[in-house]
Kinemage of the C-alpha trace (Angstrom):
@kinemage 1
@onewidth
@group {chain A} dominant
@subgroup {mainchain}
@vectorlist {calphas} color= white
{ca unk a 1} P -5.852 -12.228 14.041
{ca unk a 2} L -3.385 -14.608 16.228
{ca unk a 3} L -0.992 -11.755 18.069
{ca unk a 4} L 1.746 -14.332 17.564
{ca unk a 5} L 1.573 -13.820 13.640
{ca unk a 6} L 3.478 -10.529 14.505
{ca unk a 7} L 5.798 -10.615 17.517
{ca unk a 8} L 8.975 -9.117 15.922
{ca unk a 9} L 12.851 -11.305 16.038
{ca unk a 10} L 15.291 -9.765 18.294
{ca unk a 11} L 17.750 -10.718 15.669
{ca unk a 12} L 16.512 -12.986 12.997
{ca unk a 13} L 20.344 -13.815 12.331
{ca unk a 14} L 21.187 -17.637 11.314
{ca unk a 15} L 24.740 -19.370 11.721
{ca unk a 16} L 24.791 -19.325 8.114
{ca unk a 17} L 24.378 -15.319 7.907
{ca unk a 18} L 27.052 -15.125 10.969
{ca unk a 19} L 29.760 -16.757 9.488
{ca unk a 20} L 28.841 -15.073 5.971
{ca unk a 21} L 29.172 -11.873 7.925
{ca unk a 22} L 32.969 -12.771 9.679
{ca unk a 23} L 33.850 -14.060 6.713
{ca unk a 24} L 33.048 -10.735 4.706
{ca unk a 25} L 34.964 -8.837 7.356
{ca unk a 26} L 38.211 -10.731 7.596
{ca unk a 27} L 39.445 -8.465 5.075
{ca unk a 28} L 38.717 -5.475 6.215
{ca unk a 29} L 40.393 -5.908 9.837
{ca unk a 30} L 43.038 -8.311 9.418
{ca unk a 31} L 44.254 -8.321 5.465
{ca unk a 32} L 46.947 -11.241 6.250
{ca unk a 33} L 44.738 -13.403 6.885
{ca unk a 34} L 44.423 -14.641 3.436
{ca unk a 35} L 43.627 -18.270 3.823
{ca unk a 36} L 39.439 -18.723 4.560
{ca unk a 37} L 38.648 -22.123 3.945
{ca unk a 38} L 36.670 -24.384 6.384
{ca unk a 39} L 40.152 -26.550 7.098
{ca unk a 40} L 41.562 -22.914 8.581
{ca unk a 41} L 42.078 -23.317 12.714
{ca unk a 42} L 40.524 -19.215 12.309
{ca unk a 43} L 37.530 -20.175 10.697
{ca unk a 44} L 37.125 -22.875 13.142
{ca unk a 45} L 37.049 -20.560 15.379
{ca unk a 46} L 34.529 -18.092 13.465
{ca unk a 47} L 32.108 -21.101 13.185
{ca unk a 48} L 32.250 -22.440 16.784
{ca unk a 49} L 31.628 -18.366 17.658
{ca unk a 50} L 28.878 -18.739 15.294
{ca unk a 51} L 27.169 -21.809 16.072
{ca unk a 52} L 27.507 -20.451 20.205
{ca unk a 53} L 25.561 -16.894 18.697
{ca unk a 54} L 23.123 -18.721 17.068
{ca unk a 55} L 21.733 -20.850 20.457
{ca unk a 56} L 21.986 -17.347 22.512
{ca unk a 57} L 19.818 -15.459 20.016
{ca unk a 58} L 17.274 -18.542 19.746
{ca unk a 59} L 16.959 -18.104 23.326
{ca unk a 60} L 16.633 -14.127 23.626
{ca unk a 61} L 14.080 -14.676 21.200
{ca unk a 62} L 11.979 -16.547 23.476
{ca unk a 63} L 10.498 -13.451 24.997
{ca unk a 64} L 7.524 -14.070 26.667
{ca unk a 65} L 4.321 -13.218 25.063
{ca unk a 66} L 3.191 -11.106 28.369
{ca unk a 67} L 6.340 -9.198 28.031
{ca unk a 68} L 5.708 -8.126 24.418
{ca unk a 69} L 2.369 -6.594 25.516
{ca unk a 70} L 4.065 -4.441 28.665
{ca unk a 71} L 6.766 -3.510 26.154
{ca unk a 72} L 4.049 -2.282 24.223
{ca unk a 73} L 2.216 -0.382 26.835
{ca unk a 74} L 5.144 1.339 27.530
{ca unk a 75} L 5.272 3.428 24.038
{ca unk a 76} L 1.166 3.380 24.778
{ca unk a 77} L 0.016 0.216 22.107
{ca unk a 78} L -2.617 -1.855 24.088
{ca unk a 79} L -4.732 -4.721 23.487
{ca unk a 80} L -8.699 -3.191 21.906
{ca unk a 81} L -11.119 -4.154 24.230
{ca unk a 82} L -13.530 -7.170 22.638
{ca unk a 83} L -15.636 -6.069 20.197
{ca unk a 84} L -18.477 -7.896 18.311
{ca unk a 85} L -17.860 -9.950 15.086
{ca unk a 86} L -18.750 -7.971 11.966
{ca unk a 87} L -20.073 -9.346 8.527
{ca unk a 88} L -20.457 -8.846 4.769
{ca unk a 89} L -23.725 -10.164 3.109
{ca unk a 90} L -25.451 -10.480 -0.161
{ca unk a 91} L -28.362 -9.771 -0.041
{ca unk a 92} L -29.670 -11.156 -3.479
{ca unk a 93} L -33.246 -10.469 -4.885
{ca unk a 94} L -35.175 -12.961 -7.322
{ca unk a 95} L -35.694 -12.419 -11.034
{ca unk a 96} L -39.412 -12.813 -10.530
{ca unk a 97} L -39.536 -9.697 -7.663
{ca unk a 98} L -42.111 -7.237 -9.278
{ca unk a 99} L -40.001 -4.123 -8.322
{ca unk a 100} L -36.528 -2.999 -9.703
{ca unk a 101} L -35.396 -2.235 -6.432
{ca unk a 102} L -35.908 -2.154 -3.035
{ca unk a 103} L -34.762 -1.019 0.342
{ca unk a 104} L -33.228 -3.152 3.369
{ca unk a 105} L -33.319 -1.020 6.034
{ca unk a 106} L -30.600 -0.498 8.845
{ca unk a 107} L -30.748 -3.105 11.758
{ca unk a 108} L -32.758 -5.508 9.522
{ca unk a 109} L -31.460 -9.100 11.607
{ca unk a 110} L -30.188 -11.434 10.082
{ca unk a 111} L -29.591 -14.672 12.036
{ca unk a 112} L -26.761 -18.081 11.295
{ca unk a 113} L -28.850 -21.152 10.116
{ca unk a 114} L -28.060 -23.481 13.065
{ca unk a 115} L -28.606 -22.720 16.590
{ca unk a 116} L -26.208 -22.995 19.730
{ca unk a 117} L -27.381 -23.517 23.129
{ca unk a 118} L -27.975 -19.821 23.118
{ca unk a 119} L -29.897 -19.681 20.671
{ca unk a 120} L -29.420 -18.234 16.982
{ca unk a 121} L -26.196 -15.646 16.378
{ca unk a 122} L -28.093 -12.838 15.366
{ca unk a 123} L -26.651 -9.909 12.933
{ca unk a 124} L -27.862 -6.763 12.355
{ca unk a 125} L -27.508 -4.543 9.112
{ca unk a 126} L -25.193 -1.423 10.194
{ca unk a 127} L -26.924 0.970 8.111
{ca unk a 128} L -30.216 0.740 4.924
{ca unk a 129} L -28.515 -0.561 1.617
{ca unk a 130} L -30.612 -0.535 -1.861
{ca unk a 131} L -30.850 -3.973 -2.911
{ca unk a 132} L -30.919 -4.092 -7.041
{ca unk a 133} L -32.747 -6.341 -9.286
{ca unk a 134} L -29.846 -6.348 -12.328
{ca unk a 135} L -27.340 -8.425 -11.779
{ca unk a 136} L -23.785 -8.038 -12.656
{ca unk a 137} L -22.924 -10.570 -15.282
{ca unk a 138} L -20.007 -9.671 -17.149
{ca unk a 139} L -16.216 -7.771 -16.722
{ca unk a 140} L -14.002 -6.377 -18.839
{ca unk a 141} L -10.562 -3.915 -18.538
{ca unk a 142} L -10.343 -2.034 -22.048
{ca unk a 143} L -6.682 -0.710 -22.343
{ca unk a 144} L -7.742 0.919 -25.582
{ca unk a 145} L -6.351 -1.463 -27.927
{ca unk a 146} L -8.457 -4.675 -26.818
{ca unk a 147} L -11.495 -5.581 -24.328
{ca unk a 148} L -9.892 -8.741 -21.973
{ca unk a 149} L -13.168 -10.674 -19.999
{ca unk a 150} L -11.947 -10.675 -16.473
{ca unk a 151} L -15.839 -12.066 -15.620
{ca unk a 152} L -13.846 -15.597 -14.431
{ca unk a 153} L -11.513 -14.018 -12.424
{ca unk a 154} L -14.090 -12.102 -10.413
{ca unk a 155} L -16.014 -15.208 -9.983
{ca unk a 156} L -12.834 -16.974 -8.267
{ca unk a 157} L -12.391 -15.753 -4.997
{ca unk a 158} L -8.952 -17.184 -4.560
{ca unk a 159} L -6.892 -14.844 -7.246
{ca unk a 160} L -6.711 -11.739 -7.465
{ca unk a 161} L -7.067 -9.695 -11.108
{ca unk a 162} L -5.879 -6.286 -12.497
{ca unk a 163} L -9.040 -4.106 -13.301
{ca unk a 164} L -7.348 -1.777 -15.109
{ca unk a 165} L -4.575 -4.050 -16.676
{ca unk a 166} L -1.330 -4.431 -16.117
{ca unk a 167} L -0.792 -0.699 -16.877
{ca unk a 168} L -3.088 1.174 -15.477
{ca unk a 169} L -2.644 3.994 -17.769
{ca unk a 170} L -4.574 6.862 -18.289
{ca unk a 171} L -7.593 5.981 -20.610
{ca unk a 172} L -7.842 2.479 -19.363
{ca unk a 173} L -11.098 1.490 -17.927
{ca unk a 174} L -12.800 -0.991 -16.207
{ca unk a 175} L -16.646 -1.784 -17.478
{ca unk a 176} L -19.316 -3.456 -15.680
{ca unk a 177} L -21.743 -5.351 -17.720
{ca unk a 178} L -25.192 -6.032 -15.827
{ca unk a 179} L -28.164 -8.082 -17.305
{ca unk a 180} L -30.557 -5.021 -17.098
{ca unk a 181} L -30.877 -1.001 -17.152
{ca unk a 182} L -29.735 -0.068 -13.847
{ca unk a 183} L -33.096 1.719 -12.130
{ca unk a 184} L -32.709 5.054 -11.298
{ca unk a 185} L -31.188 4.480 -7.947
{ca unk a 186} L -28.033 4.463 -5.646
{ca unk a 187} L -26.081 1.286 -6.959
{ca unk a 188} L -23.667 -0.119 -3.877
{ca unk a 189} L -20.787 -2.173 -4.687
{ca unk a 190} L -18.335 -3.648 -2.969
{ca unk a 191} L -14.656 -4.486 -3.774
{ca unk a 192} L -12.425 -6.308 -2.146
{ca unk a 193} L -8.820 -6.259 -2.842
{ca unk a 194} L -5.832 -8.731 -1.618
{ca unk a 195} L -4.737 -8.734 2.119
{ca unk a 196} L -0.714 -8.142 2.402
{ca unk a 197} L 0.953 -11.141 4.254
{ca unk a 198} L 4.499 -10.651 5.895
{ca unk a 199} L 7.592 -13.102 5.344
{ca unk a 200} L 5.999 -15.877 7.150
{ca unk a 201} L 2.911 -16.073 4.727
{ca unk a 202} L 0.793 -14.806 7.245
{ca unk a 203} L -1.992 -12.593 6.460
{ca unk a 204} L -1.168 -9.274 8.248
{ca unk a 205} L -4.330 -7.490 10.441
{ca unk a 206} L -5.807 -3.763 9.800
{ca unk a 207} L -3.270 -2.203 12.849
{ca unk a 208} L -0.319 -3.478 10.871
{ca unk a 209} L -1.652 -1.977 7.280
{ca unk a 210} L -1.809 1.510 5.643
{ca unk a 211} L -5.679 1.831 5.778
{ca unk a 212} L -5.384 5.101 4.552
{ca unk a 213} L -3.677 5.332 0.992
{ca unk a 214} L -2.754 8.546 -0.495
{ca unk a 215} L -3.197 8.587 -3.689
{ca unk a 216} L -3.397 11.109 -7.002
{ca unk a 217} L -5.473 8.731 -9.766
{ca unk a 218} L -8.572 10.407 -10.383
{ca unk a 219} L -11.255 8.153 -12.071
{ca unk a 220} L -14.639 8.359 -13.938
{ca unk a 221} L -17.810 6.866 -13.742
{ca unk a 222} L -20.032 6.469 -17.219
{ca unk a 223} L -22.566 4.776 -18.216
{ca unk a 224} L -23.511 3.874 -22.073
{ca unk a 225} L -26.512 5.590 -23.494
{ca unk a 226} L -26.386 3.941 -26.787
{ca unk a 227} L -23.991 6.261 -28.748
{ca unk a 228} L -21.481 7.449 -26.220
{ca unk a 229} L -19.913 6.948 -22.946
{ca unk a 230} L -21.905 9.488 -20.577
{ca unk a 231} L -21.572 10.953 -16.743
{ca unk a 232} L -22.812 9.625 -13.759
{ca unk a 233} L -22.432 10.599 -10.459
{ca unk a 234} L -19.933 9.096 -7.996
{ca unk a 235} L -21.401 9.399 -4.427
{ca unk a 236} L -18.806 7.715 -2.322
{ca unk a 237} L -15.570 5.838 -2.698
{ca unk a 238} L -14.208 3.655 0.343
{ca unk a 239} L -11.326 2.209 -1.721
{ca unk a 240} L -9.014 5.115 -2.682
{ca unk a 241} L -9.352 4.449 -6.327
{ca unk a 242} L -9.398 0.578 -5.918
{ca unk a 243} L -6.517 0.832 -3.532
{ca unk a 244} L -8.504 -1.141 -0.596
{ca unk a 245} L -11.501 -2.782 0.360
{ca unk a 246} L -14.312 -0.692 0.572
{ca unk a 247} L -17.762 0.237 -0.325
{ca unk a 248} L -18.777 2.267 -3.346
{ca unk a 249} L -21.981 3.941 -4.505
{ca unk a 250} L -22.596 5.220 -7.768
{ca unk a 251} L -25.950 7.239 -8.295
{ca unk a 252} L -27.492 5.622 -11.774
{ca unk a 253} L -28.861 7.158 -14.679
{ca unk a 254} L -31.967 8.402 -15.243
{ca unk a 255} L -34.616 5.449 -16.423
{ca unk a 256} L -34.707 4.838 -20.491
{ca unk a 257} L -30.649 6.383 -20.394
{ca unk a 258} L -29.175 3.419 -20.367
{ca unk a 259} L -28.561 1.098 -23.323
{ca unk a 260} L -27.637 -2.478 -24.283
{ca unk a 261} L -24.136 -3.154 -26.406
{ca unk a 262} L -21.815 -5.906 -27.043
{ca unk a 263} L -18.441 -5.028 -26.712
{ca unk a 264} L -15.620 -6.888 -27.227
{ca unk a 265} L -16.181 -10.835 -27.930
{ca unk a 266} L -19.608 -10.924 -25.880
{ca unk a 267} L -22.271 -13.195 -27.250
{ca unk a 268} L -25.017 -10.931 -25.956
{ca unk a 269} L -25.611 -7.386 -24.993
{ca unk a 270} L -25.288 -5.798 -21.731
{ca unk a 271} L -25.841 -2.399 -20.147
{ca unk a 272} L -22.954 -1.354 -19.354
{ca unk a 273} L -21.090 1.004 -16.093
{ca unk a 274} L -17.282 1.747 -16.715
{ca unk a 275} L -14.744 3.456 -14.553
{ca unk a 276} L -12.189 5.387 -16.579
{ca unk a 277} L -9.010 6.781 -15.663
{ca unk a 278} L -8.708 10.177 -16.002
{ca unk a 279} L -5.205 10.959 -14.280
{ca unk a 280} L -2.949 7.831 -13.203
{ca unk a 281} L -1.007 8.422 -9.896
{ca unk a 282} L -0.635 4.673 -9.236
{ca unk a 283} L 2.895 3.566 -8.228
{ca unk a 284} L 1.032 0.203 -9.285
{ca unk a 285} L -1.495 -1.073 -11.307
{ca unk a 286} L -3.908 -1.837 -8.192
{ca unk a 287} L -5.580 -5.501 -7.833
{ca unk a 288} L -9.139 -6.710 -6.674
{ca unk a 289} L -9.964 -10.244 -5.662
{ca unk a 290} L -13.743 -9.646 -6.429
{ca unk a 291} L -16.756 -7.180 -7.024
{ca unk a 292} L -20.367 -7.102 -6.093
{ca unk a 293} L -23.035 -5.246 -6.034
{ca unk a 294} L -26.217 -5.458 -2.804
{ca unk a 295} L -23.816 -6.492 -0.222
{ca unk a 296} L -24.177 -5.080 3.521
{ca unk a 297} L -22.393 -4.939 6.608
{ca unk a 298} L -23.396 -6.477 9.540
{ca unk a 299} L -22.642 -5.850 13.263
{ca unk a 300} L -23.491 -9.022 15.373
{ca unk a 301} L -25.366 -7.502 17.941
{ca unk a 302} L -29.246 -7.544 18.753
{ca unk a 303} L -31.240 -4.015 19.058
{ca unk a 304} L -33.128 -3.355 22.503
{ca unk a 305} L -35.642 -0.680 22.929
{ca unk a 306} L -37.388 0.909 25.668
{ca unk a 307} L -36.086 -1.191 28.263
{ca unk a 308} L -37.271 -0.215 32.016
{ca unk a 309} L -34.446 -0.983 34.358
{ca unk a 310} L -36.281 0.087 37.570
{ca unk a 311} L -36.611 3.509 39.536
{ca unk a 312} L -34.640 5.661 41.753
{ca unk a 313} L -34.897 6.381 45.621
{ca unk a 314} L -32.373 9.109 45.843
{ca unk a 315} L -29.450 7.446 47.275
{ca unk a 316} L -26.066 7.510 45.430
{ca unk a 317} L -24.111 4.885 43.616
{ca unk a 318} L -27.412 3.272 42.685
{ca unk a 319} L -26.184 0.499 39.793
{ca unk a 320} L -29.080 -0.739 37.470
{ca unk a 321} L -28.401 -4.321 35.380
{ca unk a 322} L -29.621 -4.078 32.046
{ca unk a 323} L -31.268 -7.455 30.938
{ca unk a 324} L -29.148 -8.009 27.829
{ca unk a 325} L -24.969 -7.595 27.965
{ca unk a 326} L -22.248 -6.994 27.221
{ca unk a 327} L -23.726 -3.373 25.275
{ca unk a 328} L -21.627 -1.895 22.624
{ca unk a 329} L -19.447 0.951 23.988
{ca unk a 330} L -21.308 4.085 22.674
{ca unk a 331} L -24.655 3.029 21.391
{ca unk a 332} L -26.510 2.920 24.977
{ca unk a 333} L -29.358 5.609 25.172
{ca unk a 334} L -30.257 6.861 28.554
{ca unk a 335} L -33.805 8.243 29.010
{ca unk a 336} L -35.114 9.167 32.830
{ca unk a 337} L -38.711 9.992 33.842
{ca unk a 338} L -38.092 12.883 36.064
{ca unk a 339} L -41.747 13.570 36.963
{ca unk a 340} L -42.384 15.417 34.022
{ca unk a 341} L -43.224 12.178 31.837
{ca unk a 342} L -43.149 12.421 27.904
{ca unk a 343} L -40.701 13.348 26.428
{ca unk a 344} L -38.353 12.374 28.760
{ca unk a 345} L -34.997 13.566 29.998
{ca unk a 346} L -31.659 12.456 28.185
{ca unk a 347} L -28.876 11.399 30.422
{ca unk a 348} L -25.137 11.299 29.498
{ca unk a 349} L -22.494 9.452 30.556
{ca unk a 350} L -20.210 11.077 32.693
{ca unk a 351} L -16.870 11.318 31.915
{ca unk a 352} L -15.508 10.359 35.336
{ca unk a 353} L -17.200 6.599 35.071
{ca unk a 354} L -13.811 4.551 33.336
{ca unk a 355} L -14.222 2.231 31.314
């Protein structure tokens, strides 16, 4: 995210705002003055003030962007080191696969179509996802009065739509209608909801955010088993109660539980997963730009094992090159042959090495 998006205005004062503010103050600090139109010699003078105010905070403005970042290392911000690009991919799985499921494990690569001169950007899957055959086909938020088909909305990107309604009272839901009986499995979705921009329109980065919302809702998961709405497990919940993007795993129903319905003005049946609130703490009804289900994250970095990087002859301040760099801070595993052989001896970094 550009740094400039977010260097702060000394004084984002404009002449207009200046001479509004003398204007307002005349008043106050000199009551005979009574006459404040623009053919006054005073307010001549207020605007020529003005208009010299104006130019001197334009150019106090211009702060140099290296200053910005010592002013922030003096109340102890500074800049992240780099850090590889991540990802989020679907991973989607043919109607014809024989199984209902299946498992993509973690650091499964996954590489960009065309090559550089370096060859292909490879990905790598951060951790094993289960990958479902039944797709998600329809949406709806039930307020308890009417079913509204939010299935367009979720398939445009672009807006953003209220799960829950406008209210997002208790008893409203939010149902998920896939094509076929979820298998008896760990279901991953993912939401995402809308970034906040600042005055400029930009869209604001994760440092400048509240990535961790507080909040009080409480919702359900159920499933329909053919007569009634029934329990199923919640396993995790990245979003706060759709508060923020995040992951979300919901353990499914046993196999044969789960049963086809039309609700609302649905030409077919689905089988159907709602979320249900139980308690509403929202200060808002929250909003979601989309929703799907076998999507991963993905690290872009490349997975080397049981690299040799030479021997030792004693001496100190020895330095080894690995073949592949830069490494990911943490995720280097040290393993010495001290004459023992297998299994070998597990080195740590010390902590007197900076970084």
């Amino acid at each position: 995210m550009p740094l400039q998006d977010h260097f702060p205005l000394i004084d984002d004062r404009s002449y207009d705002t200046i001479v509004a503010e003398a204007r307002s103050r005349i008043p106050r600090y000199t009551a005979e003055w009574t006459n404040l139109n623009d053919t006054d010699p005073g307010m001549a003078m207020v605007q020529l003030f003005a208009w010299m105010t104006e130019m001197q905070l334009f150019r106090l403005a211009q702060v140099p962007q290296l200053h910005y970042l010592k002013f922030l290392e003096l109340i102890g911000i500074e800049l992240e080191p780099a850090k590889p690009a991540t990802a989020l991919v679907n991973f989607p799985m043919q109607a014809s696969f024989s199984k209902t499921f299946t498992i993509v494990p973690a650091k499964t690569q996954v590489s960009t179509e065309q090559a550089d001169d370096q060859g292909r950007i490879l990905f790598e899957t951060d951790k094993a996802i289960t990958v479902i055959r039944s797709q998600l086909s329809h949406l709806l938020s039930d307020d308890n009065f009417n079913f509204r088909d939010i299935t367009n909305d979720n398939l445009d990107t672009l807006t953003e739509f209220q799960p829950f309604g406008p209210a997002a009272a208790q008893g409203d839901s939010f149902m998920l209608g896939f094509d076929a009986a979820l298998p008896e499995t760990t279901v991953h979705l993912y939401v995402w909801t809308p970034q906040p921009a600042n005055n400029n329109g930009a869209v604001m980065s994760q440092c400048f955010q509240n990535t961790d919302p507080v909040t009080s809702t409480r919702l359900a998961w159920e499933y329909w088993d053919g007569r009634e709405w029934s329990r199923t497990s919640l396993l995790k919940d990245d979003t706060a109660a759709f508060s923020r993007s995040g992951e979300i795993q919901i353990k499914a129903p046993a196999e044969g539980r789960m049963a086809s319905e039309i609700f609302g003005e649905l030409a077919q049946a689905r089988f159907w997963l709602r979320v249900r609130i139980t308690h509403s703490g929202y200060e808002q009804a929250p909003a979601i730009v989309a929703i799907r289900t076998n999507v991963a994250a993905l690290t872009q970095a490349q997975t080397i094992e049981y690299e040799s990087v030479g021997g030792s002859n004693g001496e100190i301040d020895q330095i080894h090159r690995l073949r592949y760099s830069p490494v990911i801070a943490g995720s280097l595993v040290l393993e010495v042959d001290e004459g023992a052989g297998y299994p070998l001896s597990s080195w740590r970094r010390s902590s007197r090495i900076s970084t």
